[in-house]
C-alpha positions as CSV (number, residue, x, y, z in Angstrom):
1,X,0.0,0.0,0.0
2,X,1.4,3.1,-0.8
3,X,1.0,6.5,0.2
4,X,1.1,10.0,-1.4
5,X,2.0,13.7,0.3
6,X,2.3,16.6,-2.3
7,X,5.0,18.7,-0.5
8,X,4.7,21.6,-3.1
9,X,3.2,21.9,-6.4
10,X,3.5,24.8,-8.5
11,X,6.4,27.9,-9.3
12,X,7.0,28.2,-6.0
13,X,8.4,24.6,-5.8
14,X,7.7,21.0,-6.3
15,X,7.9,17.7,-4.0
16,X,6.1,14.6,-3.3
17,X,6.6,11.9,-0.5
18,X,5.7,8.6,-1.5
19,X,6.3,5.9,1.0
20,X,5.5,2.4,2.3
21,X,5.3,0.9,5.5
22,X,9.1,-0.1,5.0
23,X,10.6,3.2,2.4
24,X,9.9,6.9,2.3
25,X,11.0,8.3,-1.0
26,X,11.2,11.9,-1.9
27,X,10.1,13.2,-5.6
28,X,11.8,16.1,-6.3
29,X,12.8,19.0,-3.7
30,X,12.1,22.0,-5.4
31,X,11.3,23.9,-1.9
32,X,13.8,25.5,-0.1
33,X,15.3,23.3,2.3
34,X,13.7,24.4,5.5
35,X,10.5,24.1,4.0
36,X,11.1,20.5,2.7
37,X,11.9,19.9,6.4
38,X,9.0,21.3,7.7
39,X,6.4,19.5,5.4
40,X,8.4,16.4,5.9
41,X,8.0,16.8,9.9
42,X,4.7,18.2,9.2
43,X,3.6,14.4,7.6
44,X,5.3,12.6,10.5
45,X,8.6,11.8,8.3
46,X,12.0,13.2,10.1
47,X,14.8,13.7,6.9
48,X,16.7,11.2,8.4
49,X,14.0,8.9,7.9
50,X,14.0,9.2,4.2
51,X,15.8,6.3,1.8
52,X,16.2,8.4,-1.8
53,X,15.3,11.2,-3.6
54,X,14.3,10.4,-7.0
55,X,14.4,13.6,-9.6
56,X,12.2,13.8,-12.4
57,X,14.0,17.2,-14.2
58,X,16.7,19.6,-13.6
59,X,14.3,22.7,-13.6
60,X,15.0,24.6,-9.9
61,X,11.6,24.5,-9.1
62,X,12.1,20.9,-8.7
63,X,15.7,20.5,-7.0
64,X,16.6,23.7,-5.5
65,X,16.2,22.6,-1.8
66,X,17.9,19.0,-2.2
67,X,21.7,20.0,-2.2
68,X,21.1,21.4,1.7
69,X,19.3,18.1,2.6
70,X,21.4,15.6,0.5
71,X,24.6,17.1,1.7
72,X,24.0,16.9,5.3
73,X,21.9,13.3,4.9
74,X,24.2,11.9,2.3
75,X,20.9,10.6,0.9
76,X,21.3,8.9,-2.5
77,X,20.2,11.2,-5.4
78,X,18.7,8.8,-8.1
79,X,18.3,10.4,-11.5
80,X,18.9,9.9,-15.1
81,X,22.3,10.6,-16.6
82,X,21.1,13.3,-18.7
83,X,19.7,14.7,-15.8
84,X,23.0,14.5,-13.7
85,X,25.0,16.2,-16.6
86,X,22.9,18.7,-16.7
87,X,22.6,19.6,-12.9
88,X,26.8,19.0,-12.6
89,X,27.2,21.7,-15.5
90,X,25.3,24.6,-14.1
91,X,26.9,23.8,-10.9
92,X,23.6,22.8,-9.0
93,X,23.7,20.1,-6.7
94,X,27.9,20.1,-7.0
95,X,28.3,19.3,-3.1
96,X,26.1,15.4,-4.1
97,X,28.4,12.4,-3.3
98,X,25.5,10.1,-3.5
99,X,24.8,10.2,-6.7
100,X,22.7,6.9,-8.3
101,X,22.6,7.1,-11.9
102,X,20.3,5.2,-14.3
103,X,19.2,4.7,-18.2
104,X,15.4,6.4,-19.0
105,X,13.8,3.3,-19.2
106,X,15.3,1.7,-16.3
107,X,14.2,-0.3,-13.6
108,X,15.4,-0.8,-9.8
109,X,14.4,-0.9,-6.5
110,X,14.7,1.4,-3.3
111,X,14.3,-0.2,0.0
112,X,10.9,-2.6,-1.1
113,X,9.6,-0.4,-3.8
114,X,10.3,-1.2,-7.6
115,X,11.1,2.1,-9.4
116,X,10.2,2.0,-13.1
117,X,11.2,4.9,-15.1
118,X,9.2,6.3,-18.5
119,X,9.9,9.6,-20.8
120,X,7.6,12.2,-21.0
121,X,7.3,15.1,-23.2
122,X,8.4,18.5,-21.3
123,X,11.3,20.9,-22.2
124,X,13.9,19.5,-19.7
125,X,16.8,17.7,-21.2
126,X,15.3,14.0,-20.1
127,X,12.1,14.3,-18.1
128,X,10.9,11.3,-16.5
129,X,7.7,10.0,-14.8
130,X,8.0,7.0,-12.7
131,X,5.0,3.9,-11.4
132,X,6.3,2.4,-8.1
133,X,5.1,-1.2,-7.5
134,X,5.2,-2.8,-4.1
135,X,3.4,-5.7,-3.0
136,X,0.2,-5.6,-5.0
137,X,-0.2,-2.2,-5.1
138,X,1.6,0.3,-8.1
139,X,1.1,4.2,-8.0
140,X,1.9,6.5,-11.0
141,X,3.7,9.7,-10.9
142,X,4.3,12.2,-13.6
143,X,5.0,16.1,-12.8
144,X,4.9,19.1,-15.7
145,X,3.6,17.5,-18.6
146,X,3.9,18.7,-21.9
147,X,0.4,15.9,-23.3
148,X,-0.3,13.0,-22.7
149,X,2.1,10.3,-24.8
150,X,0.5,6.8,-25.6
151,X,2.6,5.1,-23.4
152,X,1.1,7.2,-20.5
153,X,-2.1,6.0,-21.7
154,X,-1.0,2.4,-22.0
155,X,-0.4,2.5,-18.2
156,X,-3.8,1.6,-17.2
157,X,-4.8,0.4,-14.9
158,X,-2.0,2.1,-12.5
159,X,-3.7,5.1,-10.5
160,X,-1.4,8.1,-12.0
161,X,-1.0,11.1,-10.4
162,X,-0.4,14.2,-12.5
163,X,0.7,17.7,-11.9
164,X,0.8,18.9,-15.5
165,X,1.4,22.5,-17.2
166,X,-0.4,21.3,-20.0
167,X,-1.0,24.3,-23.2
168,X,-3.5,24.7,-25.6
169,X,-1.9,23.8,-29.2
């Protein structure tokens, strides 16, 4: 059984919690660090307690609190290559050891959960939305959506959870 906590949604900063009874996994940090703190402690999670973060962009909106938390946690930062070389050129995230690094497309598993990573269409260098499975139950997740791709639609029956920025054509 899985549950879902929206941090932050919007400009001002996107996050999600998504956790079992055995993992707690954070969806992008794009709060500042305090606040990502706060809502965390606010849901009953202490930092400490949390096994990952998993990024779905580079936009700041979306990692700007995690280098603060990451650092001082050594949490393990699980993105997509294209993703890492992106945040290592611009400098963001530099003081991440923890780095877990992965194909779009790729499977793998933190703590009990199976991670299982998709493209979707936004204008980030590799955007990714992810379905978690864990025991019997799978949950969607897909953030800033550009439309919805036929592979998204394919995905039924998973619940998926959207936060999209979608634009009339």
């Amino acid at each position: 059984m899985f549950s879902l906590t929206m941090l932050g949604s919007g400009s001002a900063g996107n996050s999600a919690l998504v956790a079992t009874g055995h993992c707690k996994i954070l969806v992008d940090g794009g709060l500042s660090a305090r606040q990502l703190v706060l809502r965390l402690e606010q849901c009953g999670v202490a930092p400490e307690q949390l096994d990952g973060v998993l990024l779905t962009h580079e936009h700041g909106d979306h990692v700007c609190g995690l280098e603060v938390i990451c650092r001082k946690l050594d949490l393990p930062m699980y993105c997509n290559r294209l993703t890492a070389e992106a945040l290592r050129c611009t400098g963001f995230l530099g003081q991440i050891r923890n780095w877990r690094i992965f194909e779009t497309g790729a499977e793998f598993s933190i703590c009990d959960v199976m991670v299982q990573t998709f493209p979707v269409p936004h204008d980030a260098v590799d955007p990714l939305g992810f379905v978690f499975h864990a025991g019997s139950g799978s949950l969607g997740f897909i953030t800033d959506l550009g439309y919805v791709t036929k592979l998204i639609v394919e995905r039924n029956p998973v619940t998926v959870i959207c936060r999209t920025a979608l634009r009339q054509a």
